[in-house]
N, C-alpha and C positions, 0 to 999 in steps of 0.2 A: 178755273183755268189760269189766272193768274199768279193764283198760287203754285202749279205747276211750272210754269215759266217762271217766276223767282227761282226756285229749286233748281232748273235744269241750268239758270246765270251764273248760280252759287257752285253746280258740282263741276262745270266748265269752267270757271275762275280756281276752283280748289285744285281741277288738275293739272290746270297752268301753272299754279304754284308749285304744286310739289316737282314739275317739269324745272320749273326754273330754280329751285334747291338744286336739285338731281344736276343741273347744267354746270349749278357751282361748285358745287361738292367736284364733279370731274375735272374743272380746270384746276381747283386746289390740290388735289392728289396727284393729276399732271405735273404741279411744281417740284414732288420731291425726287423725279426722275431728268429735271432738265440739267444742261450743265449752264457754267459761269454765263458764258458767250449767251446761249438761251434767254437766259431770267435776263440778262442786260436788256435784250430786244424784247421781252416780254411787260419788262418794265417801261420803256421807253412807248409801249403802246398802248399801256393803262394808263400813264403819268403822263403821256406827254410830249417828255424831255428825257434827254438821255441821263440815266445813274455814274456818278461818279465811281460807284463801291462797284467791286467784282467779291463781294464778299456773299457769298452762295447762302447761306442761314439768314441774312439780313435784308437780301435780294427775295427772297421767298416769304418772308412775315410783310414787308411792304407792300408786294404784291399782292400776296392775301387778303391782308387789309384793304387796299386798293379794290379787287373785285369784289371783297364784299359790302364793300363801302356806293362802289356804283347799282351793287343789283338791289340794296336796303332804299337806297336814297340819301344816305348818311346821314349828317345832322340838321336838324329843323331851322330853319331862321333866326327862330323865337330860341335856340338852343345858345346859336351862335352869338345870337343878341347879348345875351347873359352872361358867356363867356369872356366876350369883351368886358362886359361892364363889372364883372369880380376880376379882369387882368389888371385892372388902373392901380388898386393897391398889391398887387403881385411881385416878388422881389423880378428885377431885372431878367436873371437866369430863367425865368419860368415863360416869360414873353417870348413871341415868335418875332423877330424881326422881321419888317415888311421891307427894309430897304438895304439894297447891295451894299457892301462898304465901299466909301468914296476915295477917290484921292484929293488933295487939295488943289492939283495941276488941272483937275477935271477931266484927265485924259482916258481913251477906252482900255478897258481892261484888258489883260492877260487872256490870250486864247485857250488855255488849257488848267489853268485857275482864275476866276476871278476876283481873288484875293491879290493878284499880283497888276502892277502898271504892265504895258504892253513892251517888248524888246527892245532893247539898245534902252532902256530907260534907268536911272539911277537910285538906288534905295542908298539912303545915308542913316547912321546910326552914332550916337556920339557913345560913348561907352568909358568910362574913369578922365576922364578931359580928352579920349582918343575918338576924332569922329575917322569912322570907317566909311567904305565907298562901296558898295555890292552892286556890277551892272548885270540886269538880266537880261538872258541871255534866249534864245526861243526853246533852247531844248535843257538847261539849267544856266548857272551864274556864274560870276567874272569875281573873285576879290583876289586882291595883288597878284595879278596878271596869272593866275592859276583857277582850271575850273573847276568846279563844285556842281553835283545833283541837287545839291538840296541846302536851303537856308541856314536847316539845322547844326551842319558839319560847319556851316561858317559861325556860327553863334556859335559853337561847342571851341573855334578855334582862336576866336575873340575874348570869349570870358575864362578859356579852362572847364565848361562845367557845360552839366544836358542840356539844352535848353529847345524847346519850340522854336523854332525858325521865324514864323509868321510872328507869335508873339513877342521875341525879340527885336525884330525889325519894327513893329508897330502895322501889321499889314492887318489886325482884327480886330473884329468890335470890340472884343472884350481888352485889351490893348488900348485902345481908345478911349476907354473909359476911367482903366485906372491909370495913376502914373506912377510908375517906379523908382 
């Protein structure tokens, strides 16, 4: 008789399983019908926190990953352990940063990036002996008294050439790290 009750634990756990594949499988193939606005709210309810991207292919593998990452368990302790402990000699680019980038004023960030100080605050930039002055602004920025969407139009108006915004101004890690 026990041996029949082991049996009847195992075929009721095996069709709880293949129920809860079958769950996952529906909400993954749900994703390739949602639109932008969707996966943002779908993601923000798997993760958390709300996604910066409205980028629909990038919103859908994260997600993915995401639910299947909670209905597995993800990775083991003993997985994570390890991981850490092969990141120590890992070149820089392959580490996850654990902490926001700071300012040196200590002040709260940027509502709508946190790469940036928060409004009316001043970003300086010295650039061939010419230090420039960029105020942000809450909906973009301020240099010589003309506004700008974006960092990069004012680096591109500074140097003559392309340039990343944030990593000109010095607003990212990676910025931080090297000097130019």
């Amino acid at each position: 008789m026990t041996e029949k009750k082991k049996t009847t634990k195992q075929d009721v756990a095996a069709v709880h399983a293949r129920s809860a594949v079958g769950e996952i499988a529906d909400q993954l193939s749900a994703l390739t019908s949602m639109t932008a606005a969707e996966l943002k709210t779908r993601y923000e309810e798997v993760f958390g926190e709300p996604s910066r991207s409205s980028n629909k292919d990038y919103l859908r593998k994260k997600i993915a990953w995401r639910i299947q990452e909670l209905a597995e368990g993800g990775l083991s302790d003993k997985a994570k352990q390890r991981i850490e402990e092969l990141s120590v000699d890992a070149p820089l680019r392959y580490k996850k940063s654990t902490q926001k980038p700071s300012f040196s004023q200590g002040t709260p960030v940027h509502p709508l990036d946190p790469r940036l100080p928060l409004p009316d605050s001043i970003i300086t930039k010295e650039h061939k002996g010419v230090t420039h002055k960029v105020t942000v602004l809450a909906d973009g920025f301020q240099y010589k008294d003309k506004p700008y969407r974006s960092l990069s139009k004012i680096a591109r108006e500074i140097t003559g050439t392309s340039w990343n915004g944030f990593l000109f101004f010095g607003l990212t890690e990676q910025s931080r790290k090297t000097t130019r």
